[in-house]
N, C-alpha and C positions, 0 to 999 in steps of 0.2 A: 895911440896909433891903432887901427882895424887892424882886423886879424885878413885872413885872406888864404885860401884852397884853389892854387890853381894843379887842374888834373890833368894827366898826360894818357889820350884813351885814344885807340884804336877799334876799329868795327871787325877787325880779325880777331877779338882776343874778348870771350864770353863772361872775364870776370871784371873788364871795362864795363862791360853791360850792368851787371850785379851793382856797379860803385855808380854807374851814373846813378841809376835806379834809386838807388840811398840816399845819395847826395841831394836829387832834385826832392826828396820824399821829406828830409831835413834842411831844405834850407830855408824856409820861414825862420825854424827854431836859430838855424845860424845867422841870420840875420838881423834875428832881435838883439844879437852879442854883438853886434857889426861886422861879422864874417861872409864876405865876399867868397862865391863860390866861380871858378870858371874852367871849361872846358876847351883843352889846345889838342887838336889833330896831330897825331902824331903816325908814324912809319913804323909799326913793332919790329918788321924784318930786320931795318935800320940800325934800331936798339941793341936786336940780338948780336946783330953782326961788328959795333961798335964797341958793344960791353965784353963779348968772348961768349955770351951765355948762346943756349941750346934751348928749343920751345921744347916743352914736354913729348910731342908726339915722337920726336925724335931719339926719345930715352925711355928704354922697354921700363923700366923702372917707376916713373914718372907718368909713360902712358898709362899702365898700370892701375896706378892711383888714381889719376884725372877722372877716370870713369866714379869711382865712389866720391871723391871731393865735389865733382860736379852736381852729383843728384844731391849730396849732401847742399852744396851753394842754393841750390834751383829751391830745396823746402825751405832754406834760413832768409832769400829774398823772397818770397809767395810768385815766384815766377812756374809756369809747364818747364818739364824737365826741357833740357837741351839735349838734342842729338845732332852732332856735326854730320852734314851731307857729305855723301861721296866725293864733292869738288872741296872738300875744308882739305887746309886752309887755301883761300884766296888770295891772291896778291893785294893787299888793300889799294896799294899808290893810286888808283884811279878814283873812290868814292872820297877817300881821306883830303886829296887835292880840292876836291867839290866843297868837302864840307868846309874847310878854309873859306871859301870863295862865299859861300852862304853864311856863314859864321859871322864875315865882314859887311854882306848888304843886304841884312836880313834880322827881322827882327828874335833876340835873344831866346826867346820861348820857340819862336817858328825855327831856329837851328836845332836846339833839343832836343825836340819830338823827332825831326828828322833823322838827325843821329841815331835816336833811339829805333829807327823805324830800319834802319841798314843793317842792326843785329837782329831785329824780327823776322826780315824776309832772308838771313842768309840760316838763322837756326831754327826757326818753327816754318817755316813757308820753302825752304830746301831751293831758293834762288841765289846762283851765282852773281851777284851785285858787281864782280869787278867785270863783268860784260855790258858796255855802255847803253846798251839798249833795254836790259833790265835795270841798270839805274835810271835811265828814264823814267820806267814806270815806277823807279820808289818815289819818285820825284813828284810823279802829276798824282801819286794816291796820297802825296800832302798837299794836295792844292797847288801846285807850281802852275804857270801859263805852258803851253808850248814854245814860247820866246824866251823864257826864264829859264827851261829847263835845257833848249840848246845855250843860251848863256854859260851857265852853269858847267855844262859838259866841255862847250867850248874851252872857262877854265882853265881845266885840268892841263890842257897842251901848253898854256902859255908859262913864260919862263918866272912872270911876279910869284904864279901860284905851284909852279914845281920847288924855287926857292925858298918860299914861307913853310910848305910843308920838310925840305931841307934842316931849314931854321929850326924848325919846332923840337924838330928830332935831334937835333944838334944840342938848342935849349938842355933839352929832358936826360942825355946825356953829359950831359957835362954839370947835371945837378946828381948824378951817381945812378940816373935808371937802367934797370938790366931787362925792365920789361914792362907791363901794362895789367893794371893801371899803375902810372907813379904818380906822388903826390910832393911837392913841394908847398909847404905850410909857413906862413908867419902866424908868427902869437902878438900877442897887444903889446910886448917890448919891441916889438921887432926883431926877432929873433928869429930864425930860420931852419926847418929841418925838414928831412925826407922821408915817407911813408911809401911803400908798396902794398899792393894786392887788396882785396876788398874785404879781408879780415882783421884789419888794425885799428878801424875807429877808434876804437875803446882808447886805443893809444893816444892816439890823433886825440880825442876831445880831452884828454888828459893834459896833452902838451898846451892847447888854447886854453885850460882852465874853465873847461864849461861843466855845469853840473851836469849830468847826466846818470841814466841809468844802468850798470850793466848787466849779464846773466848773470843769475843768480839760481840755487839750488832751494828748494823749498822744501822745507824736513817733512819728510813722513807725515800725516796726518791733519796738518797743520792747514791744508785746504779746506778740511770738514769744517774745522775749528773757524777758520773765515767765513764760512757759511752760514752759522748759528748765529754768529754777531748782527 
């Protein structure tokens, strides 16, 4: 049986970004193991409010941290630091419903980049995305028509696509997510289990049984030593 990553990611939530990033970056190598990679829209607010959990900014504590975890995140993926704008966070429900909609009549690669294009212009380009008229123009700066991208917008109001983004978050909950990214994984028994946050791989490619490399500490000297070889 293939293995199989399907990811629960949100455009509110910068370490969705970090996992897309990864995932798209590995998934040739998962591929060639038969591992199926897929990305479902999800509602973070949703999550928080379903699981009992608290988003960071909300917890001096937490906040605190985020600032060092984050610049830390930003050199471990080769991504420009992130700095949240004045309007973070945004209510996603309006870009998240979209992306559903494009997800389904669009091709797989042409949803990705797009996704990926919703945390660029909300944390490097300091644009408010859940404002329908700057999603617009995330829209037409991937090539959408102007008919596609009222399509699109259109969307978000209808009731198929406020319940699938529902669903999704219902889904992702009820496989134990308290936040984003979550990762629900099968391995080649078929066996099942849940990963968070975009620091667990190592976990993760443990559970599927794929070789892989981890960090590793390399002793004192022992780079010169490689040199001379």
């Amino acid at each position: 049986m293939p293995g199989k990553i399907d990811a629960y990611v949100d455009c509110v939530s910068p370490y969705s970004y970090y996992a897309t990033l990864y995932l798209r970056k590995n998934r040739k190598a998962l591929e060639s193991y038969g591992i199926e990679v897929e990305f479902h829209p999800v509602f973070l607010g949703g999550i928080n409010v379903g699981s009992g959990n608290k988003p960071p900014w909300t917890l001096p504590a937490k906040a605190a941290y985020s600032k060092f975890d984050g610049e830390r995140a930003c050199k471990y993926f080769g991504v420009p630091q992130i700095k949240p704008p004045a309007f973070f966070p945004i209510l996603s429900i309006l870009p998240q419903r979209c992306m559903i909609y494009i997800k389904r009549n669009f091709p797989r690669e042409k949803y990705e980049k797009t996704f990926l294009t919703l945390w660029e212009w909300i944390f490097y380009k300091g644009i408010d995305i859940s404002k329908p008229e700057n999603l617009a123009e995330v829209f037409r700066s991937n090539g959408y028509s102007d008919s596609e991208v009222g399509e699109i917008l259109a969307s978000a109001s209808k009731p198929e696509f406020k319940e699938a983004l529902t669903a999704n978050t219902q889904t992702a909950l009820d496989k134990g997510a308290y936040g984003a990214p979550w990762f629900w994984v099968r391995n080649s028994e078929g066996k099942e289990e849940p990963f968070f946050g975009s620091d667990r791989f190592a976990f993760m490619w443990m559970y599927l049984g794929l070789p892989f490399q981890d960090v590793a500490i390399e002793e004192k000297g022992k780079e010169k030593e490689k040199s001379r070889l």
